[in-house]
RODORO-533671 format. One record per residue: residue number from 1; residue in three letters; x, y, z of N, C-alpha, C in turn. Coordinates in steps of 0.1 Angstrom, whole numbers, plus 5000, padded with zeros to 4 digits. Each point is the difference from the previous one (the first is absolute). Layout:
<rec NUM; ALA; <X; Y; Z>; <X; Y; Z>; <X; Y; Z>>
...
***
This chain:
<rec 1; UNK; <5166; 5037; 4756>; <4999; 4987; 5005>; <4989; 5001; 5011>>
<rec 2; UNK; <4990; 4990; 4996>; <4990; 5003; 5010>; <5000; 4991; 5014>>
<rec 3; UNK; <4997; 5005; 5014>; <5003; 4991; 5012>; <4993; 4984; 4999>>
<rec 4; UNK; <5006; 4991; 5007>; <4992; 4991; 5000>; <4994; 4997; 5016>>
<rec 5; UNK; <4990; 4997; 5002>; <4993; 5000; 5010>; <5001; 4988; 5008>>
<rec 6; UNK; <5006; 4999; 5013>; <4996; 4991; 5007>; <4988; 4990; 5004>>
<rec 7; UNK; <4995; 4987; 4995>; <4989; 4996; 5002>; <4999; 4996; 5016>>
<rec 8; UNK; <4988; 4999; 5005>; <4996; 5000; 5015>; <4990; 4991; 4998>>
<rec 9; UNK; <4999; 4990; 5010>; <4986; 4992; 5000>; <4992; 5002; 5009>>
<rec 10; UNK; <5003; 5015; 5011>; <4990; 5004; 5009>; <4998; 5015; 4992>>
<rec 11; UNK; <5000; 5003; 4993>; <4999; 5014; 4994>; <4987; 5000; 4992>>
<rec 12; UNK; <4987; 5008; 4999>; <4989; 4993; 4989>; <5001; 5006; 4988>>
<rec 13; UNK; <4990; 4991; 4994>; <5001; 5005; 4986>; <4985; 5002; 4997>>
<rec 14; UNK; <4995; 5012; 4996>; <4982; 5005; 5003>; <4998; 5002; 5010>>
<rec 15; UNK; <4986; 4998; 5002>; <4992; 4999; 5015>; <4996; 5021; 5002>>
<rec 16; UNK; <4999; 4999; 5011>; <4993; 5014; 5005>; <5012; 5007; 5008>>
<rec 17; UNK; <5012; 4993; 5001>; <5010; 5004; 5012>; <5012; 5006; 4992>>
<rec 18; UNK; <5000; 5016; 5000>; <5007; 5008; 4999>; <5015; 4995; 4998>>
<rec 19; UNK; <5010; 4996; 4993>; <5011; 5001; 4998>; <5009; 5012; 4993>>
<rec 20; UNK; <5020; 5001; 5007>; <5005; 5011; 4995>; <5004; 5004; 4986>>
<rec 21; UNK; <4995; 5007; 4995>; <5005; 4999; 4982>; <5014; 5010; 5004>>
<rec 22; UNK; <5005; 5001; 4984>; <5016; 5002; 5001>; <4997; 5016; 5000>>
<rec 23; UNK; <4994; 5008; 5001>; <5002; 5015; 5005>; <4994; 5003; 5008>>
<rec 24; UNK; <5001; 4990; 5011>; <4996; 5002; 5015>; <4985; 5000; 5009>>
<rec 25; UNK; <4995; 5002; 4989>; <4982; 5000; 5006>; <4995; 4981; 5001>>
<rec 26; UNK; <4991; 4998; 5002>; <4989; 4990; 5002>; <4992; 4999; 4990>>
<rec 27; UNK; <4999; 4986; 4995>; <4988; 5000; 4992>; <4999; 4983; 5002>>
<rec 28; UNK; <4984; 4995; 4994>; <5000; 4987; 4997>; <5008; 4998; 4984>>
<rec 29; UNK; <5001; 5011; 4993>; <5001; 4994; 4990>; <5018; 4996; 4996>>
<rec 30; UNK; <5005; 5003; 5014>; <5016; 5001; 4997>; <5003; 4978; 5007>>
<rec 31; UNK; <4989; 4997; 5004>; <5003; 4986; 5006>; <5003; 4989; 4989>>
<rec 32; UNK; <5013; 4999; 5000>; <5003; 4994; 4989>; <5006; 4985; 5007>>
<rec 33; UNK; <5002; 4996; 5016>; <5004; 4990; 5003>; <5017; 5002; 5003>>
<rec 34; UNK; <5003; 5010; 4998>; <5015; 5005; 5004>; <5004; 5005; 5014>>
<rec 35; UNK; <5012; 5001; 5002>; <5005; 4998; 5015>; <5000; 5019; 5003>>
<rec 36; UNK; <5003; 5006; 4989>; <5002; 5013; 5002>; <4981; 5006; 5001>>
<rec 37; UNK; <4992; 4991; 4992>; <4983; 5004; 5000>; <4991; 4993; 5015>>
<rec 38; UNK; <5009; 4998; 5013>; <4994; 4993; 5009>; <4988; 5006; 5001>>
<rec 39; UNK; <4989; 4995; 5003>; <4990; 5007; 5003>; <4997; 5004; 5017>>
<rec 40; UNK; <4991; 5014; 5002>; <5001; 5002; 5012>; <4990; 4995; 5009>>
<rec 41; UNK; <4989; 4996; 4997>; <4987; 4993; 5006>; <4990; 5014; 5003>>
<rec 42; UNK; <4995; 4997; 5008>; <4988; 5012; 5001>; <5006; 5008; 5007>>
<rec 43; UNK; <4995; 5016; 4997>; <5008; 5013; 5004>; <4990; 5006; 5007>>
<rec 44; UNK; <4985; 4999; 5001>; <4991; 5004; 5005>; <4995; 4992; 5017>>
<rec 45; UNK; <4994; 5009; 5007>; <4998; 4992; 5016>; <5002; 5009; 5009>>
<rec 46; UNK; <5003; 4992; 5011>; <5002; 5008; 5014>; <5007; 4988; 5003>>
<rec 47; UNK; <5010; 5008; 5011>; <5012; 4988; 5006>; <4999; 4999; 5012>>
<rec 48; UNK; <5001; 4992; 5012>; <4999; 5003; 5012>; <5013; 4993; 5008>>
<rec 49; UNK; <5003; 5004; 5005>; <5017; 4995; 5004>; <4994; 5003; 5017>>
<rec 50; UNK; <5009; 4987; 5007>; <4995; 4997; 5015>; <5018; 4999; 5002>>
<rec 51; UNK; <5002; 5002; 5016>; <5010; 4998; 5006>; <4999; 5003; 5009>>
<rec 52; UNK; <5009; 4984; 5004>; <4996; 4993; 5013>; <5015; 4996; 5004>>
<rec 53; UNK; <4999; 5006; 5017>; <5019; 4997; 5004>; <4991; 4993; 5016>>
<rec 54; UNK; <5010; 4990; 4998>; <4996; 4986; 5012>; <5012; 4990; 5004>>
<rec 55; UNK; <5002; 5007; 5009>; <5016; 4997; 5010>; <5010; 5002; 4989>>
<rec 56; UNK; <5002; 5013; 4999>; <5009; 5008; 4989>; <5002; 4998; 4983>>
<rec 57; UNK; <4992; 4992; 4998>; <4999; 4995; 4985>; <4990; 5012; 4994>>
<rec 58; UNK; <4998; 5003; 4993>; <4995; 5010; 4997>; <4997; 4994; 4982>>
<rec 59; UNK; <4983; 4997; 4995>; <4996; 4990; 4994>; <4991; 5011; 4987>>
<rec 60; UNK; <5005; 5000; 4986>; <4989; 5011; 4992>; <4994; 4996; 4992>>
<rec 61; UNK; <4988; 5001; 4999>; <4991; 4989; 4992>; <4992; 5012; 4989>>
<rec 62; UNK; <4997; 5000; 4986>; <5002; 5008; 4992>; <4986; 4992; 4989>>
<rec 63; UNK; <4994; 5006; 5004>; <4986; 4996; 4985>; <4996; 5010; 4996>>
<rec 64; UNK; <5000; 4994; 4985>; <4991; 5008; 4989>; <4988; 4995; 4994>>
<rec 65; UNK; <4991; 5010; 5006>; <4988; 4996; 4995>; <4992; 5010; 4989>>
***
């Protein structure tokens, strides 16, 4: 009996952006628009994370670029 797949309407289907296929790795070719194939967005970059504490709140601001 083969699984049936969850459909997603934020999940893609094509494109350049890496989604999870069913034996664990990444590929575009596994984007089928399913909730288990979410896609991950871009994996490449530099991240820079700032944190900022201002009368004890303590504030983390996180980009990938």
């Amino acid at each position: 009996m083969a699984k049936s797949k969850t459909p997603s309407y934020s999940s893609p289907k094509g494109g350049r952006r890496g989604c999870l296929c069913e034996n664990g790795k990444y590929s575009t070719k596994c984007c089928d628009g399913s909730l288990q194939a979410q896609g991950i967005g871009m994996i490449t970059g530099t991240e820079s994370v700032t944190v900022t504490i201002s009368s004890g709140v303590t504030t983390i601001v996180r980009q990938n670029g």
